[in-house]
SEMILUM-764219 format. One record per residue: residue in one letter; x, y, z of N, C-alpha, C in turn. Coordinates in steps of 0.1 Angstrom, whole numbers, plus 5000, padded with zeros to 4 digits. Layout:
<atoms>
aXYZXYZXYZ...
</atoms>
This chain:
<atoms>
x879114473742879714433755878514433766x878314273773877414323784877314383794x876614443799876114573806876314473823x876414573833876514533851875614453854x874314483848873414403854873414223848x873514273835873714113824874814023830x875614083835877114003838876713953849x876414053860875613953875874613833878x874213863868872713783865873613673858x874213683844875113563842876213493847x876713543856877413493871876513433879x875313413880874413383889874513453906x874713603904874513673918873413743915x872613703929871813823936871813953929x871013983921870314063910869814213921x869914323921869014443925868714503913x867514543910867314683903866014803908x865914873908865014923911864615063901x863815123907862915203896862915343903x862315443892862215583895861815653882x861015733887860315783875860715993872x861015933859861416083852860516213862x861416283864860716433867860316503857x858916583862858416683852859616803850x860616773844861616923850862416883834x863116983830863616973817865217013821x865317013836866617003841867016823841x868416863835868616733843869416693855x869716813861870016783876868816713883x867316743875866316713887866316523884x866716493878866516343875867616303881x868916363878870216263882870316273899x869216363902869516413920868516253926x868216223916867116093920867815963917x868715963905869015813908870815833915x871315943917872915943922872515863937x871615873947872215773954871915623952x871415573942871315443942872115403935x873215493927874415453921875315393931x875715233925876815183935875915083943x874815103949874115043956872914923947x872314983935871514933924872614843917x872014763909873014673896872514773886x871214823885870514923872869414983881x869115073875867815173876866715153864x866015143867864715143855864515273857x864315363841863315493841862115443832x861315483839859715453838859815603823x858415483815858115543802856715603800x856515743806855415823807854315673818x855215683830853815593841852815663841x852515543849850415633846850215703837x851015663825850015723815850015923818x851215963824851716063826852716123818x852716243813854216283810854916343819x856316263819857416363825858816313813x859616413818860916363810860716233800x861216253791860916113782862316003786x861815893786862715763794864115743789x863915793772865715753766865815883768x865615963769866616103776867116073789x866216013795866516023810867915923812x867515793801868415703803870115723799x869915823788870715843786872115973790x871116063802871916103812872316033821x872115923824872315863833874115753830x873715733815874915653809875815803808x875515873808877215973807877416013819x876615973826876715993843877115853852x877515793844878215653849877515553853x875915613853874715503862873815383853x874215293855873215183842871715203841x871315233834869515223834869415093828x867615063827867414973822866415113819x866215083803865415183796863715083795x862515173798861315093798860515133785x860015093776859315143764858415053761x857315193759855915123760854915123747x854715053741853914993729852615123730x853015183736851215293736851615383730x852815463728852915603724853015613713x853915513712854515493697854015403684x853915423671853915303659855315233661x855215103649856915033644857715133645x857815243634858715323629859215423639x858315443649859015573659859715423668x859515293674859515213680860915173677x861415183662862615103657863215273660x863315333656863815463659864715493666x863715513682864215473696864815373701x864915293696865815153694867415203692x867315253683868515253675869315393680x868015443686868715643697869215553711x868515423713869015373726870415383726x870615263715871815203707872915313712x872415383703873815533700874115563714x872815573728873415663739873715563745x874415423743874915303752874315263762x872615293759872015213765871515013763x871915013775871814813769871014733775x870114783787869314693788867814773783x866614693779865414743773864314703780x863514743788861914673792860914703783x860614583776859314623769858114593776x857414713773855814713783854914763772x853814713777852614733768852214913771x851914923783852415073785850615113796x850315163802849215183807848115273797x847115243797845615323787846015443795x845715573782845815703785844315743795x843515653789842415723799842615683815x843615613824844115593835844815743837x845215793830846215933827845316013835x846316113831845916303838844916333823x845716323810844916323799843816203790x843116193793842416063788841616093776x841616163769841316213760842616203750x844016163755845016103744844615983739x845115943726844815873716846315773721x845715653725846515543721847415473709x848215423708848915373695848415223692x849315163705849515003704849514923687x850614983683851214963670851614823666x852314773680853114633681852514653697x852814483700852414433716854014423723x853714423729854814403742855914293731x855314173731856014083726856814133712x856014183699856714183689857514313694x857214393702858914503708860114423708x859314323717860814203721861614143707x860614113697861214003690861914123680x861114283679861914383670863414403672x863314403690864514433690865614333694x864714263696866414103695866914083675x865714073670866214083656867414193656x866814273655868314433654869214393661x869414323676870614323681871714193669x870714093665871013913660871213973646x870814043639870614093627871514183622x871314303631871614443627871314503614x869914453617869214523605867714563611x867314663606865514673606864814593600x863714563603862714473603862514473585x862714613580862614583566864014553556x864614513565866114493555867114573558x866714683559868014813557868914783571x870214783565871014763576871214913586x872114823600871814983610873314953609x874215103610874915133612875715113629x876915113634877115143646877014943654x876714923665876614813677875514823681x874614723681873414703687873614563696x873514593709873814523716872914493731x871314463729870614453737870614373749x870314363759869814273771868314263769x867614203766865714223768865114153775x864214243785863414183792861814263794x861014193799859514223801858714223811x857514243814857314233828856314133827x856514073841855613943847854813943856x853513893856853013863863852913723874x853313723888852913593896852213603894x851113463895850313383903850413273906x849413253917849213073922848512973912x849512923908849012793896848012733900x846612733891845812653892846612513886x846112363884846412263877847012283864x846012323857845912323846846512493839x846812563849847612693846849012663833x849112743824850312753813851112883814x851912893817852313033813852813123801x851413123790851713103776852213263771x851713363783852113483777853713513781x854613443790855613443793856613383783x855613263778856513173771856613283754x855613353751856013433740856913513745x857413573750858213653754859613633756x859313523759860813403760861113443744x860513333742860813353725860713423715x860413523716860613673716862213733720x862713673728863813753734864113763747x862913803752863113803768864513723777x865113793783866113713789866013783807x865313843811865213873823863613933822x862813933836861513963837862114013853x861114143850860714193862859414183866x858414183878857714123881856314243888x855714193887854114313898854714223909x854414323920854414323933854314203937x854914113946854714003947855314013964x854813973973855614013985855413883988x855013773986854413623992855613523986x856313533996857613443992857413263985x856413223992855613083994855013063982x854113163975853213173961854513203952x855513293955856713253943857313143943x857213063954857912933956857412853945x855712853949854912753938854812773923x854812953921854612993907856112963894x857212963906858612923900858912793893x857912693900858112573904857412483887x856612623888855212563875856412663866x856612723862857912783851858412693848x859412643859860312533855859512433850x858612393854857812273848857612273833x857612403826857012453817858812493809x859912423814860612483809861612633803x860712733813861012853813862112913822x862412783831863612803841864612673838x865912713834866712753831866612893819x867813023817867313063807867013183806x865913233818865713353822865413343839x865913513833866413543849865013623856x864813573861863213663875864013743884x863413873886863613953892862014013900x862013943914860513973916860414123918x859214163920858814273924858614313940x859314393944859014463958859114553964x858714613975858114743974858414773994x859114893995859414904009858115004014x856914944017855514944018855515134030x854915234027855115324036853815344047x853315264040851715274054851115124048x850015124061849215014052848215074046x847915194045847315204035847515204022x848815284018849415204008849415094003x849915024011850014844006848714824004x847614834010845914804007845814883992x846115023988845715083975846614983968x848114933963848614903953848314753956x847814673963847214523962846114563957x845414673959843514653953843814753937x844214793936844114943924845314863913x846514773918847414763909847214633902x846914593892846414433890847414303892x846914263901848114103900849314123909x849014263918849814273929849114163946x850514123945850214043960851214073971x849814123977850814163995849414114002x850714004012849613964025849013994033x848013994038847214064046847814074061x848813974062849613974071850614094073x851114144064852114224059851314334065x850314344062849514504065849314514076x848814404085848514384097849914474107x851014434101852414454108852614604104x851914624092852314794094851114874100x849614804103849114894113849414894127x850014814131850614804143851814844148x852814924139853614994137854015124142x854815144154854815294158855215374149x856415294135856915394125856215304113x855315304107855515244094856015234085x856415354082857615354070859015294072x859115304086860915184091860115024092x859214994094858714874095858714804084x858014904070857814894059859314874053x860414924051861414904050862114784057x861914744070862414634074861514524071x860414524067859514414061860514374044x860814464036861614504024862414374028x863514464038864514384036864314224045x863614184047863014034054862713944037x862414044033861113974019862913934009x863714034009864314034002865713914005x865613874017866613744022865913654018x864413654019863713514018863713494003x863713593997863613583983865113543972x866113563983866913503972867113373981x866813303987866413163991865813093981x864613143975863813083969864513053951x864412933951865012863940864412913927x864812993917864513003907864813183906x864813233916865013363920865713383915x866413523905867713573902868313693907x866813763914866913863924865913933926x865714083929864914143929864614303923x863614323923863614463917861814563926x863014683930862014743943861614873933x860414873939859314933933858815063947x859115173945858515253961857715373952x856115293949855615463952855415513958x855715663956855815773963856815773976x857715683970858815653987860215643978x859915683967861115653963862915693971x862515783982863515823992864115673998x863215564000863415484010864515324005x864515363994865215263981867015273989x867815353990869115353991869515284003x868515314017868315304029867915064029x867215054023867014924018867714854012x868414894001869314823995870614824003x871414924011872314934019872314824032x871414814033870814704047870314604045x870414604029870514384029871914424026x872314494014874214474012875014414022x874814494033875114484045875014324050x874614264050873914154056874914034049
</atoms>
Protein backbone atom coordinates (compact mmCIF):
# COMPACT_ATOMS: atom_id res chain seq x y z
CA UNK A 1 0.00 0.00 0.00
CA UNK A 2 1.40 3.39 -0.85
CA UNK A 3 2.66 5.51 1.75
CA UNK A 4 1.29 9.71 2.31
CA UNK A 5 3.98 10.94 0.59
CA UNK A 6 3.77 8.49 -2.75
CA UNK A 7 0.02 9.21 -2.99
CA UNK A 8 0.65 13.18 -3.02
CA UNK A 9 3.37 13.13 -5.23
CA UNK A 10 1.05 10.72 -7.47
CA UNK A 11 -1.86 13.06 -7.32
CA UNK A 12 0.50 15.71 -8.43
CA UNK A 13 0.38 17.96 -5.13
CA UNK A 14 2.87 20.06 -3.68
CA UNK A 15 5.26 17.62 -2.06
CA UNK A 16 6.87 18.74 1.74
CA UNK A 17 9.40 16.64 3.40
CA UNK A 18 11.94 17.60 5.54
CA UNK A 19 14.76 16.17 7.66
CA UNK A 20 16.17 15.61 11.24
CA UNK A 21 18.73 13.88 12.52
CA UNK A 22 18.64 10.88 15.21
CA UNK A 23 19.69 11.97 18.71
CA UNK A 24 22.63 10.61 20.58
CA UNK A 25 20.08 9.38 23.32
CA UNK A 26 18.92 5.66 23.48
CA UNK A 27 15.55 7.19 24.67
CA UNK A 28 13.12 7.41 22.30
CA UNK A 29 11.18 10.11 23.70
CA UNK A 30 14.38 12.19 22.68
CA UNK A 31 13.82 11.52 18.88
CA UNK A 32 9.98 11.49 18.77
CA UNK A 33 10.10 15.04 20.84
CA UNK A 34 11.86 16.14 17.43
CA UNK A 35 9.72 14.95 14.74
CA UNK A 36 5.99 15.26 16.82
CA UNK A 37 5.71 18.69 15.69
CA UNK A 38 6.19 18.29 12.09
CA UNK A 39 3.67 15.57 12.25
CA UNK A 40 0.58 16.72 10.28
CA UNK A 41 2.50 19.59 8.90
CA UNK A 42 5.36 17.33 6.84
CA UNK A 43 4.03 14.71 4.03
CA UNK A 44 7.40 12.57 5.66
CA UNK A 45 10.35 13.17 7.69
CA UNK A 46 13.67 11.87 6.55
CA UNK A 47 15.94 10.36 9.53
CA UNK A 48 19.44 10.88 8.54
CA UNK A 49 21.83 7.65 8.54
CA UNK A 50 24.87 8.39 10.92
CA UNK A 51 25.33 12.37 9.14
CA UNK A 52 28.55 13.55 9.11
CA UNK A 53 29.74 10.53 9.29
CA UNK A 54 28.55 10.62 13.06
CA UNK A 55 26.85 8.19 15.28
CA UNK A 56 23.55 8.81 16.78
CA UNK A 57 20.46 6.57 17.03
CA UNK A 58 20.61 4.23 14.03
CA UNK A 59 17.99 5.57 11.13
CA UNK A 60 15.60 2.14 10.92
CA UNK A 61 15.26 2.35 14.61
CA UNK A 62 14.55 5.77 14.50
CA UNK A 63 12.17 5.19 11.57
CA UNK A 64 10.56 2.82 12.93
CA UNK A 65 9.41 4.59 16.09
CA UNK A 66 8.19 6.96 14.27
CA UNK A 67 5.78 4.33 12.08
CA UNK A 68 4.19 3.20 15.49
CA UNK A 69 3.95 6.73 16.31
CA UNK A 70 1.77 7.44 13.39
CA UNK A 71 4.60 9.77 11.68
CA UNK A 72 5.88 8.66 7.94
CA UNK A 73 9.62 8.69 7.64
CA UNK A 74 11.50 8.36 4.65
CA UNK A 75 14.28 6.00 5.93
CA UNK A 76 17.99 7.27 4.56
CA UNK A 77 20.73 4.34 4.11
CA UNK A 78 24.03 4.84 3.32
CA UNK A 79 26.32 2.51 1.15
CA UNK A 80 29.31 3.31 3.81
CA UNK A 81 28.49 1.30 6.80
CA UNK A 82 27.32 -1.55 5.51
CA UNK A 83 28.34 -4.77 2.79
CA UNK A 84 25.26 -6.48 0.37
CA UNK A 85 24.28 -8.73 3.15
CA UNK A 86 23.89 -6.29 6.15
CA UNK A 87 22.32 -3.88 3.20
CA UNK A 88 19.57 -6.58 2.13
CA UNK A 89 19.05 -7.26 5.86
CA UNK A 90 17.97 -3.77 6.71
CA UNK A 91 15.91 -3.88 3.80
CA UNK A 92 13.87 -6.46 4.80
CA UNK A 93 13.95 -4.94 9.01
CA UNK A 94 12.57 -1.81 6.99
CA UNK A 95 9.93 -4.03 5.42
CA UNK A 96 8.78 -5.67 8.71
CA UNK A 97 8.63 -1.98 10.64
CA UNK A 98 6.24 -0.62 7.62
CA UNK A 99 8.66 1.46 6.63
CA UNK A 100 7.95 2.47 2.72
CA UNK A 101 9.81 5.13 1.63
CA UNK A 102 13.91 4.46 1.29
CA UNK A 103 16.85 7.17 0.37
CA UNK A 104 19.72 5.68 -0.93
CA UNK A 105 22.95 7.71 -0.22
CA UNK A 106 26.36 6.97 -0.80
CA UNK A 107 26.80 8.07 2.83
CA UNK A 108 29.65 10.79 3.85
CA UNK A 109 33.77 9.44 4.31
CA UNK A 110 34.31 8.62 7.93
CA UNK A 111 37.39 10.73 7.91
CA UNK A 112 34.81 14.01 7.55
CA UNK A 113 33.52 12.24 11.05
CA UNK A 114 34.25 12.76 14.81
CA UNK A 115 36.08 9.22 14.12
CA UNK A 116 38.19 9.13 11.01
CA UNK A 117 40.07 6.39 11.78
CA UNK A 118 36.64 4.22 10.93
CA UNK A 119 36.97 1.91 8.12
CA UNK A 120 34.66 2.56 5.25
CA UNK A 121 32.51 -0.25 3.51
CA UNK A 122 31.13 1.07 0.11
CA UNK A 123 30.09 -2.57 -0.65
CA UNK A 124 27.47 -1.42 -3.40
CA UNK A 125 27.01 2.47 -4.74
CA UNK A 126 24.21 4.40 -4.16
CA UNK A 127 22.71 3.13 -7.47
CA UNK A 128 22.95 -0.71 -7.09
CA UNK A 129 21.06 0.07 -3.27
CA UNK A 130 18.39 1.35 -5.63
CA UNK A 131 18.26 -1.39 -8.18
CA UNK A 132 18.67 -4.06 -4.74
CA UNK A 133 15.92 -2.87 -3.45
CA UNK A 134 13.39 -2.21 -6.34
CA UNK A 135 14.30 -5.92 -7.29
CA UNK A 136 13.00 -7.12 -3.62
CA UNK A 137 10.04 -4.95 -3.85
CA UNK A 138 9.24 -6.37 -8.15
CA UNK A 139 10.62 -9.71 -7.09
CA UNK A 140 10.39 -10.54 -3.57
CA UNK A 141 13.28 -12.23 -3.55
CA UNK A 142 17.08 -11.52 -2.62
CA UNK A 143 19.40 -10.81 -4.96
CA UNK A 144 20.50 -14.57 -4.72
CA UNK A 145 17.14 -16.25 -5.25
CA UNK A 146 15.89 -16.94 -1.80
CA UNK A 147 12.48 -15.80 -1.55
CA UNK A 148 11.49 -13.02 1.34
CA UNK A 149 8.69 -13.80 3.30
CA UNK A 150 5.93 -11.06 4.34
CA UNK A 151 5.17 -7.45 1.67
CA UNK A 152 7.90 -5.57 0.34
CA UNK A 153 6.60 -2.54 -0.76
CA UNK A 154 9.09 0.27 -1.51
CA UNK A 155 8.90 3.98 -2.69
CA UNK A 156 12.85 4.71 -3.83
CA UNK A 157 14.47 7.67 -4.09
CA UNK A 158 18.09 9.31 -4.17
CA UNK A 159 19.72 12.39 -3.88
CA UNK A 160 20.45 15.02 -6.59
CA UNK A 161 22.47 17.34 -7.33
CA UNK A 162 21.41 20.90 -9.44
CA UNK A 163 23.39 22.51 -11.69
CA UNK A 164 23.52 25.10 -14.44
CA UNK A 165 23.77 23.06 -17.72
CA UNK A 166 26.61 23.56 -19.59
CA UNK A 167 25.61 22.66 -23.61
CA UNK A 168 26.81 19.69 -23.73
CA UNK A 169 25.92 18.71 -19.91
CA UNK A 170 24.01 14.84 -19.50
CA UNK A 171 22.63 13.95 -16.53
CA UNK A 172 24.07 10.40 -16.58
CA UNK A 173 24.42 9.83 -12.83
CA UNK A 174 20.63 10.64 -12.42
CA UNK A 175 19.66 8.75 -15.29
CA UNK A 176 21.29 5.49 -13.49
CA UNK A 177 19.30 6.01 -10.78
CA UNK A 178 16.15 6.35 -12.71
CA UNK A 179 16.74 3.07 -13.81
CA UNK A 180 17.78 1.73 -10.98
CA UNK A 181 14.51 2.62 -9.33
CA UNK A 182 14.50 5.99 -8.27
CA UNK A 183 11.04 7.48 -8.37
CA UNK A 184 11.54 10.69 -6.30
CA UNK A 185 14.99 12.68 -5.70
CA UNK A 186 15.67 14.95 -3.05
CA UNK A 187 18.08 17.57 -3.81
CA UNK A 188 21.58 19.78 -2.21
CA UNK A 189 20.53 23.01 -1.41
CA UNK A 190 19.44 24.78 -4.15
CA UNK A 191 17.88 28.22 -3.19
CA UNK A 192 18.12 29.72 -7.06
CA UNK A 193 14.76 29.31 -8.37
CA UNK A 194 15.99 30.49 -12.12
CA UNK A 195 19.06 27.72 -12.22
CA UNK A 196 16.22 25.08 -11.21
CA UNK A 197 14.23 26.53 -13.92
CA UNK A 198 17.15 25.85 -16.50
CA UNK A 199 18.45 22.54 -14.72
CA UNK A 200 14.69 21.01 -15.01
CA UNK A 201 14.40 22.13 -18.41
CA UNK A 202 17.76 19.97 -19.43
CA UNK A 203 16.06 16.75 -17.36
CA UNK A 204 13.13 16.98 -19.42
CA UNK A 205 15.25 17.27 -22.45
CA UNK A 206 16.99 14.13 -21.41
CA UNK A 207 13.74 12.56 -20.73
CA UNK A 208 13.91 12.23 -16.98
CA UNK A 209 10.76 14.38 -16.52
CA UNK A 210 7.88 12.81 -16.81
CA UNK A 211 8.37 9.87 -14.19
CA UNK A 212 10.11 11.26 -11.27
CA UNK A 213 9.28 13.38 -8.81
CA UNK A 214 12.04 16.47 -7.60
CA UNK A 215 11.89 17.53 -4.43
CA UNK A 216 14.41 20.53 -4.26
CA UNK A 217 16.46 21.19 -1.39
CA UNK A 218 15.95 24.18 1.11
CA UNK A 219 16.94 25.48 4.05
CA UNK A 220 15.33 28.32 6.47
CA UNK A 221 18.97 29.96 6.43
CA UNK A 222 19.70 31.17 10.40
CA UNK A 223 22.47 33.78 9.80
CA UNK A 224 24.51 34.59 6.79
CA UNK A 225 26.99 33.02 8.10
CA UNK A 226 25.50 30.00 7.88
CA UNK A 227 24.32 30.19 4.43
CA UNK A 228 28.17 31.31 3.48
CA UNK A 229 29.55 27.90 5.51
CA UNK A 230 26.87 25.36 3.74
CA UNK A 231 27.29 27.15 0.08
CA UNK A 232 31.26 26.91 0.59
CA UNK A 233 31.78 23.55 2.95
CA UNK A 234 28.59 21.59 1.39
CA UNK A 235 29.35 20.57 -2.27
CA UNK A 236 26.88 21.63 -5.08
CA UNK A 237 25.04 23.77 -2.65
CA UNK A 238 23.60 26.97 -4.19
CA UNK A 239 22.54 30.08 -2.28
CA UNK A 240 22.74 33.50 -3.83
CA UNK A 241 24.76 35.89 -2.82
CA UNK A 242 21.87 37.90 -2.91
CA UNK A 243 20.10 35.82 -0.26
CA UNK A 244 22.95 36.56 2.16
CA UNK A 245 23.06 40.05 1.47
CA UNK A 246 19.24 40.07 2.93
CA UNK A 247 20.26 38.22 5.98
CA UNK A 248 23.15 40.61 6.79
CA UNK A 249 20.93 43.34 6.69
CA UNK A 250 18.49 41.73 8.86
CA UNK A 251 17.49 43.10 12.34
CA UNK A 252 16.31 39.27 13.05
CA UNK A 253 17.96 36.84 10.76
CA UNK A 254 16.69 33.83 11.70
CA UNK A 255 12.77 35.36 10.88
CA UNK A 256 14.23 36.73 7.68
CA UNK A 257 15.87 33.48 7.08
CA UNK A 258 12.61 31.74 7.43
CA UNK A 259 10.68 34.27 5.51
CA UNK A 260 13.27 33.96 2.65
CA UNK A 261 12.14 29.82 3.10
CA UNK A 262 8.97 30.52 2.65
CA UNK A 263 9.35 33.16 -0.66
CA UNK A 264 11.72 30.33 -2.19
CA UNK A 265 9.13 27.77 -1.42
CA UNK A 266 6.04 29.68 -3.54
CA UNK A 267 8.47 30.34 -6.31
CA UNK A 268 9.43 26.88 -6.26
CA UNK A 269 6.24 25.21 -6.82
CA UNK A 270 5.78 27.66 -9.81
CA UNK A 271 8.60 26.21 -11.35
CA UNK A 272 7.59 23.51 -13.92
CA UNK A 273 8.96 20.20 -13.20
CA UNK A 274 8.95 20.81 -9.39
CA UNK A 275 7.03 18.20 -7.33
CA UNK A 276 7.92 20.02 -4.25
CA UNK A 277 10.20 20.47 -1.69
CA UNK A 278 12.33 19.16 0.97
CA UNK A 279 13.83 21.61 4.00
CA UNK A 280 17.00 20.99 5.29
CA UNK A 281 17.75 23.29 8.78
CA UNK A 282 21.10 22.79 10.20
CA UNK A 283 21.26 23.32 13.46
CA UNK A 284 17.67 25.10 13.15
CA UNK A 285 15.96 22.28 13.04
CA UNK A 286 13.43 24.33 15.64
CA UNK A 287 12.48 26.52 12.67
CA UNK A 288 10.93 23.76 10.18
CA UNK A 289 7.17 23.66 11.85
CA UNK A 290 7.09 27.52 11.91
CA UNK A 291 7.84 27.40 7.87
CA UNK A 292 5.90 24.77 6.76
CA UNK A 293 2.80 26.26 8.72
CA UNK A 294 3.25 29.65 6.83
CA UNK A 295 3.31 28.47 3.39
CA UNK A 296 0.23 25.85 4.49
CA UNK A 297 -1.30 28.81 5.26
CA UNK A 298 -0.92 30.67 2.09
Amino acid sequence: MAGSLQRRLAAGEFAITCEITPPVSADPEALLEKARPLAGLADAINVTDGASARSHLDSLTAAGFMVRAGIEPVLQVTCRDRNRIALQSLLIGAAACGVHNILALHGDDPSAGDQPDAKPVFDLSSQALLSTARDMTQRGELPTGRAIGGRIEFFLGGADTPVDPTPDWQPTSLMRKIEAGARFVQTQFCLDPALMQRYLARLEQHGCLPGLHVLVGLAPLASARSARWIRDKLRGSVIPEALITRLEGASDPKVEGQRICVELMQQMRAVRGVAGVHLMAPLNEAALPAVIREFRAL
